[in-house]
Legacy VTK file of the C-alpha trace (Angstrom):
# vtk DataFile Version 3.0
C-alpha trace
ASCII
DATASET POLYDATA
POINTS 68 float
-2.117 -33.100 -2.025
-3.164 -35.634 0.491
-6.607 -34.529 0.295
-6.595 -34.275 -3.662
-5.586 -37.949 -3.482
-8.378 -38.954 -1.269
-10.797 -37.035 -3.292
-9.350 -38.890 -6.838
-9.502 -41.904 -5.359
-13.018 -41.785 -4.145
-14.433 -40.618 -7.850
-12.722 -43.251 -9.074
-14.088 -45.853 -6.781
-17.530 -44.445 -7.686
-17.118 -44.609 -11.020
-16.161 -48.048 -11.526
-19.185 -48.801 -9.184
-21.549 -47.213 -11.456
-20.043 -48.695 -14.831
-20.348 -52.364 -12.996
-24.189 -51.417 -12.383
-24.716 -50.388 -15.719
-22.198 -53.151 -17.609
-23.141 -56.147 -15.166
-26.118 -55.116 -13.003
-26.281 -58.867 -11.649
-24.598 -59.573 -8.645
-21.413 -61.997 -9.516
-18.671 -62.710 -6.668
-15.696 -61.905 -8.657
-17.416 -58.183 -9.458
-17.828 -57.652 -5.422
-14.054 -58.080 -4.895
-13.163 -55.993 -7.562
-15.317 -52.967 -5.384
-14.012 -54.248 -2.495
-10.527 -53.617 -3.670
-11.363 -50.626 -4.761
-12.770 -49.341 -1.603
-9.983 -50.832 0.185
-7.816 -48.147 -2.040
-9.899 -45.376 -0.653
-9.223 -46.842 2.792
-5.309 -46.841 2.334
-5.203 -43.652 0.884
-7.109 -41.940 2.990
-5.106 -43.482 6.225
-1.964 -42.313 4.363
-4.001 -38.697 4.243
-4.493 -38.837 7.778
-0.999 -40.037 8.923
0.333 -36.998 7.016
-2.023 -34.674 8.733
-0.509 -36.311 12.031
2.963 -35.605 10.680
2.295 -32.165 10.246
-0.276 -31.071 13.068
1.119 -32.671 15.656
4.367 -30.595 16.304
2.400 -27.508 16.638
-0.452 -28.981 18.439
2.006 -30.939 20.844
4.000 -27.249 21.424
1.002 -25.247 22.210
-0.558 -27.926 24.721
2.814 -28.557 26.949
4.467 -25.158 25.919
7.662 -26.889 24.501
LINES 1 69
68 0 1 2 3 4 5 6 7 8 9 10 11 12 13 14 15 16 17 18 19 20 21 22 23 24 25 26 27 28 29 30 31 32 33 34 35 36 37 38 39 40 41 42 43 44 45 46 47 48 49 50 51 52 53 54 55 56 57 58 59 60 61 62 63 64 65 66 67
């Protein structure tokens, strides 16, 4: 799931890039924050990804290196 959101997130994020080059193919301040948020989503959902892979990998991983 954590993966699946990553992966959503980032076709969305392209998407809205390539309607803004198409709809407004100027360069206009307010445009580049809107992609900027919108990367900055990717970013937070894909440290949320990785935080849950810690979650669950780390237990096992921890276990087999020190044999706890």
């Amino acid at each position: 799931l954590a993966i699946g959101g990553v992966m959503t997130a980032e076709l969305l994020n392209t998407s809205i890039e390539l309607l803004v080059s198409v709809v407004h193919p100027q360069h206009h301040p307010r445009i580049g924050q809107a992609l900027d948020i919108a990367a900055g989503a990717v970013l937070v959902i894909s440290l949320a990804a990785a935080a849950v892979g810690l979650i669950v990998l780390l237990p096992p991983l921890y276990g087999r290196l020190f044999g706890v």
